[in-house]
GUBA-684303 format. One record per residue (C-alpha): residue in three letters; x, y, z. Coordinates in steps of 0.25 Angstrom, whole numbers, plus 5000, padded with zeros to 4 digits. Example, Ala and Ser with C-alpha at 12.3 -4.5 7.8 and 13.67 -1.06 7.14 Angstrom:
// residues 2
ALA504949825031/SER505549965029/
END
This chain:
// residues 300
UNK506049335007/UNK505449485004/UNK504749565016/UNK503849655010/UNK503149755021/UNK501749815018/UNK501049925026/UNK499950045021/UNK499150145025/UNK500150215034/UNK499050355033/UNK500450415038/UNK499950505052/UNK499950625058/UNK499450695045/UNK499950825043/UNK498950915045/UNK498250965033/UNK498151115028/UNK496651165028/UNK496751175011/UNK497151025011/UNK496050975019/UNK495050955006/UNK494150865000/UNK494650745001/UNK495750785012/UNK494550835022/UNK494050715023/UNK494950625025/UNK495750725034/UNK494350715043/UNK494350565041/UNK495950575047/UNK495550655059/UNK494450585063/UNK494650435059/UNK495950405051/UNK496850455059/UNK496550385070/UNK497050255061/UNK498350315059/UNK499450305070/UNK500750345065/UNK501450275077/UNK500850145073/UNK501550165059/UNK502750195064/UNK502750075074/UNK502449965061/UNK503350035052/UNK504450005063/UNK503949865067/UNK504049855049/UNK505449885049/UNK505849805060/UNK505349685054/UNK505949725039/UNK505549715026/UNK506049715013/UNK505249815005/UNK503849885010/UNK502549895003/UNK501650035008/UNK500450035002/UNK499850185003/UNK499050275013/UNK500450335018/UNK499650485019/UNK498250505022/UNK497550635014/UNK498650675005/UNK499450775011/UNK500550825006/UNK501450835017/UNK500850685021/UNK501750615007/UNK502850655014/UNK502450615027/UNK502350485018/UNK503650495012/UNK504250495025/UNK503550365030/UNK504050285017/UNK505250325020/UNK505150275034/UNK504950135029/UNK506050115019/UNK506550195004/UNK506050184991/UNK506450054988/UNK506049975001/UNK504650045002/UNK503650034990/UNK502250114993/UNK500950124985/UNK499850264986/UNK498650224994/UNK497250324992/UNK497850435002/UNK499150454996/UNK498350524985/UNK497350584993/UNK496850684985/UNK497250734971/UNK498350854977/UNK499250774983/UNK498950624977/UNK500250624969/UNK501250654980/UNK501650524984/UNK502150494969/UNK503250584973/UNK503450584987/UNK503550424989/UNK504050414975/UNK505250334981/UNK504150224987/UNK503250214973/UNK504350194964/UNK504450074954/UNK505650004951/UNK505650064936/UNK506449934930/UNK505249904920/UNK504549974912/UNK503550064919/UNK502250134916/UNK502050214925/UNK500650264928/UNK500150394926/UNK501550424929/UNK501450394943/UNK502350274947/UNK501150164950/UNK501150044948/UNK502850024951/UNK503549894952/UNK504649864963/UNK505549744963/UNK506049704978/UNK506349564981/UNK505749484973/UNK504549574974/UNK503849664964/UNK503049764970/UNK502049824961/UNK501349964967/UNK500050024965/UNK499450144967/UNK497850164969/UNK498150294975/UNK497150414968/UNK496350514976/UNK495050504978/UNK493750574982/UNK493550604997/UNK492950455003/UNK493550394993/UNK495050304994/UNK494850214982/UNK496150194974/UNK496450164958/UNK497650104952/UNK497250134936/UNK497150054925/UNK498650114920/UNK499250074933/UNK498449934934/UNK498949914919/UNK500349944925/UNK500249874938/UNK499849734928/UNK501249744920/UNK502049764933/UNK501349634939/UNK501949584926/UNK503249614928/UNK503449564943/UNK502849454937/UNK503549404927/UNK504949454936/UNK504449334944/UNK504149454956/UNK503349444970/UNK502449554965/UNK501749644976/UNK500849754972/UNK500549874983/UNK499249944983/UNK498450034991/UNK496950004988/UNK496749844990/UNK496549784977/UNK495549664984/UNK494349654993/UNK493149744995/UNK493349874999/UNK492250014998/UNK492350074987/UNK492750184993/UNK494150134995/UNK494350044983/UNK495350014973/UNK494550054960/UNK495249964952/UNK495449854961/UNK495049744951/UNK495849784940/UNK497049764948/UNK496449624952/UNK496449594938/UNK497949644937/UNK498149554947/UNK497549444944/UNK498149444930/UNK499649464934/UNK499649414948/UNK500449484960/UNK501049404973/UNK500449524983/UNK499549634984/UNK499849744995/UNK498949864998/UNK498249955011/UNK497150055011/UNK496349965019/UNK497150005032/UNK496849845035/UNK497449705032/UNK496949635021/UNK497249515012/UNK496549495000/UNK496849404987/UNK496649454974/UNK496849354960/UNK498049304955/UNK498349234942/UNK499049154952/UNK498249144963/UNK497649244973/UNK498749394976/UNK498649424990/UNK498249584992/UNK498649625006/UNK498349745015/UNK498949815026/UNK498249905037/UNK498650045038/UNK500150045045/UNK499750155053/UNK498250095060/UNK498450065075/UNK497149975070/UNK496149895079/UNK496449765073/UNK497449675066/UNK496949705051/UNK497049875053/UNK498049875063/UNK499349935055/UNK500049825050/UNK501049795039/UNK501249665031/UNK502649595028/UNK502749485018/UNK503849385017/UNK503949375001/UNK504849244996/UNK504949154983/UNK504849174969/UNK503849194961/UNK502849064958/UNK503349034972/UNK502949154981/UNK502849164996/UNK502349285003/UNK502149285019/UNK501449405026/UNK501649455041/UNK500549575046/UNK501149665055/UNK500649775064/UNK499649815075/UNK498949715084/UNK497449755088/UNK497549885098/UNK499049905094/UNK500249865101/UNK501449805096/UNK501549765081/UNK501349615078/UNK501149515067/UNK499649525063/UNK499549395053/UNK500349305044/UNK500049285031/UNK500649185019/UNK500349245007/UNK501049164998/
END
């Protein structure tokens, strides 16, 4: 049995304060966004508390799936770099970009290199990477294959849509393939959800292009954040319908069970033709308090 973890969102706090040159465009309006709304969603303390109550319970490899800085800083990627090595190396730790982790055009390619360790394919096959950047990548763990994405370009100020590309789409298709055909329990990690309605300000642009991916090569599980909620949608299979599953934002105290910080651990067993997937929510009962298990779900 494999335990995969998931958390996102983490919008890693206290921000460093920026310098008056920084604070343009796109960065003035979410640094008063930060100070008058966000920020108050963002408890640092609460994140350090279920990142322990995670490692006390275990796991086997863990899933992050974006939003580790907030308006594209740069001394906030290695503020970053710390946290993921707070959770594990390179090897334990596979993370995918969300929208703020290429805020805005100066600083949108710093991750590349400062995570490097976290984004990092296997390399055994043949690999086309993208643009040069190392999206989509392949990682065998287990019995697993986890395929990550990246919808991370910057944007106009309002706006926190994502794209994936068609080079990276046509990519992410052959990967499937191959975990495929290597009879793998395939998981891909996205930011922006690839399923459900969502305001077009914050959608993923191509979302039914990598539905038609999907539903021509399959994949056992879909993993993403950015709504700072839980979700669970389904999306088509050519075997039947691929569960696509969101986490809250790791760090939100929340008001309730669904935005609370919380992170997912699913119990992966089987072969392939004969799958079974078990999920466990854990994190932050209504008001705070002590973390406990939210809800239970078989998923396969």
């Amino acid at each position: 049995m494999f335990a995969l973890a998931h958390l996102s969102d983490p919008h890693l706090s206290p921000m460093p304060r920026p310098k008056l040159v920084e604070l343009m465009g796109k960065r003035a309006v979410g640094y008063f966004n930060w100070r008058t709304n966000r920020g108050t969603h963002h408890s640092p303390d609460y994140l350090s508390a279920l990142v322990a109550d995670l490692k006390d319970r275990g796991f086997d490899h863990l899933a992050v799936t974006g939003d580790l800085v907030n308006l594209g800083l740069p001394e906030e990627y290695g503020l970053a770099r710390r946290f993921l090595e707070s959770l594990g190396p390179g090897d334990r730790v596979s993370m995918v970009p969300g929208n703020h982790d290429a805020y805005v055009r100066g600083t949108a390619l710093l991750h590349l290199d400062m995570w490097k360790e976290y984004i990092a394919g296997d390399q055994i096959e043949p690999h086309a990477n993208v643009g040069g950047a190392p999206f989509p990548y392949l990682r065998r763990r287990g019995n697993l294959a986890i395929i990550g994405l990246s919808t991370a370009i910057p944007t106009a100020p309002f706006l926190a849509t994502g794209t994936l590309g068609k080079a990276q789409l046509h990519e992410f298709e052959r990967l499937l393939r191959i975990a495929k055909d290597e009879r793998r329990f395939r998981v891909v990690l996205i930011h922006h959800p690839p399923a459900g309605r969502h305001s077009p300000h914050e959608v993923l642009t191509d979302a039914k292009a990598f539905c038609a991916v999907v539903a021509r090569e399959g994949a056992e599980l879909v993993l993403h954040g950015h709504k700072h909620k839980a979700m669970l949608q389904k999306i088509e299979g050519p075997d039947g319908d691929v569960n696509v599953i969101g986490v809250p934002s790791a760090s939100n105290p929340g008001a309730s069970p669904e935005r609370g910080g919380a992170y997912n651990l699913y119990r992966i067993g089987g072969e392939a033709g004969r799958w079974s997937c078990n999920m466990d929510s854990y994190g932050f009962a209504p008001g705070g308090g002590a973390i406990a298990k939210l809800r239970s779900a078989k998923l396969l």
